[in-house]
N, C-alpha and C positions, 0 to 999 in steps of 0.2 A: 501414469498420469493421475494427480490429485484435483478433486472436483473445490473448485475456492468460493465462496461468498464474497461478493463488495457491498457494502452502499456508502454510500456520501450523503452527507446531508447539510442542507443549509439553513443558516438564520439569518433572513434579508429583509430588508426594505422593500417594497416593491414598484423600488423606483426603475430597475431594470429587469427584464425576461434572462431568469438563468439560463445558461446551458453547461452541459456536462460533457465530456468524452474522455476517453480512457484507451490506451494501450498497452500494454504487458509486452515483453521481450526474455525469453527463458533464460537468455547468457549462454544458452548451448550452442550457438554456432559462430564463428568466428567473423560474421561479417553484420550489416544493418537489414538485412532480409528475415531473418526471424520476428522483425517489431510486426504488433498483427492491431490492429483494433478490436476491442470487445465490444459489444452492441449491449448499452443498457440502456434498461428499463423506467422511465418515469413512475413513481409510488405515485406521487404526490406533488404539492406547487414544489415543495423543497427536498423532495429524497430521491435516491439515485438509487440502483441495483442492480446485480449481474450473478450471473453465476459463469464459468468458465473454468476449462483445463491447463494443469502448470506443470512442468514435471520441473520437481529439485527447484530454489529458491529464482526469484524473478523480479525486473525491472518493472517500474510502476512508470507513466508520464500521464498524468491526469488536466487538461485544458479548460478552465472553469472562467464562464463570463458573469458577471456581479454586482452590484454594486460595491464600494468601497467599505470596509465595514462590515461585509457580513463575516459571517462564524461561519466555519464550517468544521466537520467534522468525520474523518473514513474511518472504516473497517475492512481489515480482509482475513476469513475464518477460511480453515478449512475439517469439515465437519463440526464435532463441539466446539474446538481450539480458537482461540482465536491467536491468529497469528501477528496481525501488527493493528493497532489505533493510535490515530493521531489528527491533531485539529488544533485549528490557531483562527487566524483573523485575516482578510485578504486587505490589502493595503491600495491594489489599483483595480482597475475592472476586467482586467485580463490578467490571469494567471497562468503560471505550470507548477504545478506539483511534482516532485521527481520523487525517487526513493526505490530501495530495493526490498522484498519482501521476503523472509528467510523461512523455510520450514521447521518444522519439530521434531525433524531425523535424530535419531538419537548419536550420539559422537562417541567414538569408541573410548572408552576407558583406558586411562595411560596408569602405567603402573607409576609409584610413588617409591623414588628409594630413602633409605633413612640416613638424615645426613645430622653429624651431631656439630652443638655449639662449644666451641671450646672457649670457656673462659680464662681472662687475662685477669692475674693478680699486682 
């Protein structure tokens, strides 16, 4: 199991009370019972945080209330790494954020055979 960082962060108006939540789902079981909710942390009026365990890459479903317009913007690290950011603009007051999150496993090396060009005169 690998220990992950999140946070979220927003830039709003504060014409509505944010809220945040967050579920992960590892892909390892073959059914909808491994989704778990993570419990984060409020920083601040606008930053979200978590820390939590994943083993091998993982489902994201993030439920954020808003106003229309804010910026938001996630992270998910796992020790220095960071593994995914991304952030855009929410367009209604209720959103979901989907995405998968891949680790930094290294991929085994495929040999290369030499294939030559034959040119045509």
């Amino acid at each position: 199991m690998t220990v992950h960082q999140f946070t979220l962060k927003l830039e709003s108006a504060a014409e509505i009370e944010p809220q945040v939540r967050m579920w992960i789902d590892s892909q390892q079981s073959s059914d909808l019972a491994s989704e778990r909710e993570v419990s984060l942390i409020r920083e601040d009026e606008a930053e979200w945080s978590a820390e939590f365990n994943a083993e091998g890459p993982f489902m994201y479903r993030i439920g954020i209330v808003a106003a229309p317009g804010t910026r938001w913007s996630l992270s998910f690290r796992a020790a220095d790494d960071e593994l995914l950011y991304d952030s855009d603009e929410l367009t209604m007051t209720k959103e979901w954020l989907l995405g998968t999150c891949e680790t930094l496993e290294a991929l085994p090396v495929r040999g290369l055979s030499s294939v030559s060009l034959g040119l045509m005169s």
